[in-house]
C-alpha positions as CSV (number, residue, x, y, z in Angstrom):
1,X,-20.2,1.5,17.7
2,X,-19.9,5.2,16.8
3,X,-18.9,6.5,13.7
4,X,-15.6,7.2,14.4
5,X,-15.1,3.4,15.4
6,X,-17.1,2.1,12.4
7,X,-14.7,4.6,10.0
8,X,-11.4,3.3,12.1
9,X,-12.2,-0.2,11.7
10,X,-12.9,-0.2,7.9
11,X,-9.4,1.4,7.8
12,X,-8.0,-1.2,9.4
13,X,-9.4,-3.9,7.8
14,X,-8.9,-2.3,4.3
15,X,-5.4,-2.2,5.4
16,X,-5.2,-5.8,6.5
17,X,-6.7,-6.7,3.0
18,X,-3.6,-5.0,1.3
19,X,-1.1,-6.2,3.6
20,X,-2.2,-9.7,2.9
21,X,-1.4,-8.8,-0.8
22,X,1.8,-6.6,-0.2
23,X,3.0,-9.8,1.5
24,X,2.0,-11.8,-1.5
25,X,4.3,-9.6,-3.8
26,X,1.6,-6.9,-5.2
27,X,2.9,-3.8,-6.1
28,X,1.9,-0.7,-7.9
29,X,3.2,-2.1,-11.5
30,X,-0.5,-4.3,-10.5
31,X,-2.4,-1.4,-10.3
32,X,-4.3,-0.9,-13.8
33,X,-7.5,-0.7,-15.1
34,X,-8.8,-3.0,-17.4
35,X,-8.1,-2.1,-20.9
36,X,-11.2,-1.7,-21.9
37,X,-12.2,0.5,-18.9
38,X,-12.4,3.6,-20.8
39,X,-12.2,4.6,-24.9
40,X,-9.3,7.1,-24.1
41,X,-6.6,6.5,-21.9
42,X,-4.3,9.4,-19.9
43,X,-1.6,7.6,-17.8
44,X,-0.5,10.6,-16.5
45,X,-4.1,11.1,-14.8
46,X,-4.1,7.6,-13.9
47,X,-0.8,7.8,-12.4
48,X,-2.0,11.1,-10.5
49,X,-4.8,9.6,-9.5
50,X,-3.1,6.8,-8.3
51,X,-0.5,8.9,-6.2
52,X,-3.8,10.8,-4.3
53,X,-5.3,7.6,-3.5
54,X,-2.3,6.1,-2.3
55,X,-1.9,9.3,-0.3
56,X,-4.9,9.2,1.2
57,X,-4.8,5.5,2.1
58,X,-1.6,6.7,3.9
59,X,0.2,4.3,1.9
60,X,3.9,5.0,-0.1
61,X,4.1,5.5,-4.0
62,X,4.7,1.6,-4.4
63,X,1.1,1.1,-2.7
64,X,2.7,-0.2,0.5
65,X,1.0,1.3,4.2
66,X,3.3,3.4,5.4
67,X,4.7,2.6,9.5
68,X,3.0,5.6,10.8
69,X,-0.3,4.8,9.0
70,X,-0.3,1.0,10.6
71,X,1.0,2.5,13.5
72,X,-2.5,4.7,13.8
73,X,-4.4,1.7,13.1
74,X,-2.6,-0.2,15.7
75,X,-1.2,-2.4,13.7
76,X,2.4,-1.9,14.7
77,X,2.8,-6.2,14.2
78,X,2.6,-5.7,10.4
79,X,5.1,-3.0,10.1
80,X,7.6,-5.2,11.8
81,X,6.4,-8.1,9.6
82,X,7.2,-5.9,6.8
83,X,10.7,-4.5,8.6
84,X,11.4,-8.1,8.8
85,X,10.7,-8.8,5.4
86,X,12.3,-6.0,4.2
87,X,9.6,-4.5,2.3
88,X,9.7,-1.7,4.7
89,X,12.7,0.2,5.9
90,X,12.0,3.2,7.9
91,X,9.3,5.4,8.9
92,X,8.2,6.9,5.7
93,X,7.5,3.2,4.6
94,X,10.3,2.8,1.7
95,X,11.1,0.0,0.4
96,X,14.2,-1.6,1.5
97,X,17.0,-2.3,-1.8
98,X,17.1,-5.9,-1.0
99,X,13.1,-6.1,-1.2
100,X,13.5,-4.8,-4.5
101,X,16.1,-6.6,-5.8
102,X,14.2,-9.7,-4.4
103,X,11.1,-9.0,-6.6
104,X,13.2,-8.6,-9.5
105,X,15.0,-12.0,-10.0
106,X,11.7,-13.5,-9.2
């Protein structure tokens, strides 16, 4: 295995990892440091933070991988898991209204 087939297939499985816990209900309200993590806290930076590594993950703002990011990972299975969930919607990877509503009542 080649580097670019070691690097693919830690994406993938560190993609399967958080599909397993976007199907359980985790979101980005889940997200946090512990309190204790540093003496000074900026959520702002945090939240930034969060955003570019969300980004770079090829995941949406709510944490969730986007369709075209599984799709490149061939993983086209979960995004229709996740159509048929509705916790994705279309191919930016938004969250469909019912999803949310969903989560809420819970």
């Amino acid at each position: 295995m080649d580097e670019a087939k070691l690097t693919q297939a830690t994406k993938r499985y560190r993609t399967l990892v958080r599909a397993v816990n976007i199907r359980r209900g985790m979101r980005r309200k889940d997200e946090k440091p512990p309190e204790n993590h540093w003496k000074k806290r900026f959520p702002e930076l945090e939240a930034k933070l969060l955003d570019e590594y969300y980004k770079l993950k090829g995941w949406n703002k709510e944490g969730i991988p986007t369709q075209e990011s599984l799709h490149e990972l061939g993983l086209d299975y979960v995004s229709e898991d996740f159509i048929q969930r509705g916790i994705l919607t279309d191919s930016e990877g938004t969250p469909s209204k019912a999803a949310s509503s969903k989560r809420k009542k819970k």
